[in-house]
VEXVEXLO-584876 format. One record per residue (C-alpha): residue number from 0; x, y, z. Coordinates in pm, 1 decimal, always signed. Layout:
N
(node NUM (X Y Z))
...
***
This chain:
101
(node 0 (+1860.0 -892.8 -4507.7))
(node 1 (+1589.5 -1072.7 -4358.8))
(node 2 (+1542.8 -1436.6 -4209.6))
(node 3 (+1289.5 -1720.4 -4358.0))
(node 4 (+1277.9 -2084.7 -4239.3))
(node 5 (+1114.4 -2285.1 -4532.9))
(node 6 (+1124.3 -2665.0 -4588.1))
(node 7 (+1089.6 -2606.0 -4963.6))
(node 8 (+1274.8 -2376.9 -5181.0))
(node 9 (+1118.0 -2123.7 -5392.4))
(node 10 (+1173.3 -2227.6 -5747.8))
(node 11 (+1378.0 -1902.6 -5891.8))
(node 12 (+1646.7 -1915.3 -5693.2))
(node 13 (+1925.0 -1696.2 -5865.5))
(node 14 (+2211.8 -1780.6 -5561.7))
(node 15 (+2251.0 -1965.6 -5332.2))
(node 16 (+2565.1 -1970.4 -5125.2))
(node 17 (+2665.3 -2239.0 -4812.4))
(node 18 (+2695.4 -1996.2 -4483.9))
(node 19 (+2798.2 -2256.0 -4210.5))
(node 20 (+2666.1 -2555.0 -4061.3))
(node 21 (+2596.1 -2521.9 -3698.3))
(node 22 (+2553.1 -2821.9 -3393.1))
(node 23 (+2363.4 -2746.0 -3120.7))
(node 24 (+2234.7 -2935.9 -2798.9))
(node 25 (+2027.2 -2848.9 -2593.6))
(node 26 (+1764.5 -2940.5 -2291.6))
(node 27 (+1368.5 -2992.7 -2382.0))
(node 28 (+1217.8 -3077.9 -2059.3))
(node 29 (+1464.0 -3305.6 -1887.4))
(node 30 (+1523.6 -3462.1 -2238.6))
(node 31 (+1920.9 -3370.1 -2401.5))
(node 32 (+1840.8 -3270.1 -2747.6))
(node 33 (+2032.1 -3199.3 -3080.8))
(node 34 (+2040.9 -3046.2 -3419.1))
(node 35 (+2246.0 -2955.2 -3713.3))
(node 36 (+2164.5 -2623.2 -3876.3))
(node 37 (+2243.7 -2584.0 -4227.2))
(node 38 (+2250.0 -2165.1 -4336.9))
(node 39 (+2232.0 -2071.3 -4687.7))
(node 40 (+2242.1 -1760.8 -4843.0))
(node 41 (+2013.9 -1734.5 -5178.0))
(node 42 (+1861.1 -1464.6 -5347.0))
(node 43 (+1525.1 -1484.2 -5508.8))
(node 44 (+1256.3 -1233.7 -5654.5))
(node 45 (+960.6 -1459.7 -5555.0))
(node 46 (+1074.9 -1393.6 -5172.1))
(node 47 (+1231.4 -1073.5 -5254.9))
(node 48 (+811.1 -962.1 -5343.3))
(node 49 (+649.6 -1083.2 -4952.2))
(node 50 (+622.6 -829.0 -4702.9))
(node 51 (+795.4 -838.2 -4356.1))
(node 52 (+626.0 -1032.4 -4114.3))
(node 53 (+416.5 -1166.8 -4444.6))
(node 54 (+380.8 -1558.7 -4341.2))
(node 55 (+374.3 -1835.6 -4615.2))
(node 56 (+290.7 -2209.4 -4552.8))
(node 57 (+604.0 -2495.6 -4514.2))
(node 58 (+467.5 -2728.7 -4768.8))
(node 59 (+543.7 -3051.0 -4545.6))
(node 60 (+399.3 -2985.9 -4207.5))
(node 61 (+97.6 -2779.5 -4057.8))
(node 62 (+344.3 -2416.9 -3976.1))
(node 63 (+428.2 -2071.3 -4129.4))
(node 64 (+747.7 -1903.5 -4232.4))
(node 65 (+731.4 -1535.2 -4204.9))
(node 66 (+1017.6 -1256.5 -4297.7))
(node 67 (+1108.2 -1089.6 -3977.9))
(node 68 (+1356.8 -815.4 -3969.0))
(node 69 (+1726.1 -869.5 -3812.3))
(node 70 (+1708.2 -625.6 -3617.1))
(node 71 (+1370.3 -763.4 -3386.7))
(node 72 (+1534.4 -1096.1 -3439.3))
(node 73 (+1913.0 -988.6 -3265.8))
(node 74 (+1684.7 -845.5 -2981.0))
(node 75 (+1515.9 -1154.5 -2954.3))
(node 76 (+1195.8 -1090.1 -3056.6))
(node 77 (+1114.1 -1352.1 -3148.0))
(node 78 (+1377.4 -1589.6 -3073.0))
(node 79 (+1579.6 -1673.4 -3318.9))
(node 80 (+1810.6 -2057.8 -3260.1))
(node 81 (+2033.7 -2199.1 -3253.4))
(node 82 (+2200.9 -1897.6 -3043.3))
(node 83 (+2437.3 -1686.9 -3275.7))
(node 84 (+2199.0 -1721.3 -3588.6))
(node 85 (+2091.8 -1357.4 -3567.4))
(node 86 (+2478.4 -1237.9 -3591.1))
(node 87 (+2542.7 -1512.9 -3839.7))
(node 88 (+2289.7 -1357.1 -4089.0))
(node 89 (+2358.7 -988.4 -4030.0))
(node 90 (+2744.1 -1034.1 -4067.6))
(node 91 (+2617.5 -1231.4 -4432.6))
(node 92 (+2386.2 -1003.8 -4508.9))
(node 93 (+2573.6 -914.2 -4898.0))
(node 94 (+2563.4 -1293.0 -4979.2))
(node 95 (+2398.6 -1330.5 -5312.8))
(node 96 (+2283.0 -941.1 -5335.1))
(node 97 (+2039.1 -977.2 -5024.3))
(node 98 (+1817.9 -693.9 -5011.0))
(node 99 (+1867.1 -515.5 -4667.0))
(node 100 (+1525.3 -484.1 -4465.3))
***
């Protein structure tokens, strides 16, 4: 099972499966902020085929996404948020047929 943020989907998704929807708030400095997570499960051969640590462009904005491995992510390396998310994907790691890596 691995992580990916992406603002667009890759188009050959075979699954996808709701996982929870998370609120968090939070303190940027001196500033109270918030956000709602939304975790999906979905399986796909087109991200299935990137290496780990392999990063890939969000279409909308000027960052990366990049597969990183759950277990460097529940030590924290790098930091994964909200806190939980790390545990929330390993305990959902058979959603959709996930490959383990």
């Amino acid at each position: 099972m691995r992580a990916l943020s992406l603002t667009s989907a890759p188009r050959d998704l075979e699954c996808t499966a709701t996982r929870a929807f998370l609120e968090t708030a939070f303190d940027v400095d001196g500033r109270r902020g918030h956000e709602v997570v939304h975790v999906f499960g979905v399986a796909s051969p087109q991200l299935d085929e990137l290496d780990i640590g392999a990063e890939i462009p969000v279409l909308d904005n000027h960052r990366t996404a990049r597969w990183i491995p759950l277990d460097a992510l529940r030590a924290g390396d790098p930091p994964f948020h909200p806190v939980g998310m790390a545990e929330l994907a390993a305990a959902r790691a058979v959603a959709c047929g996930a490959r383990q890596a």
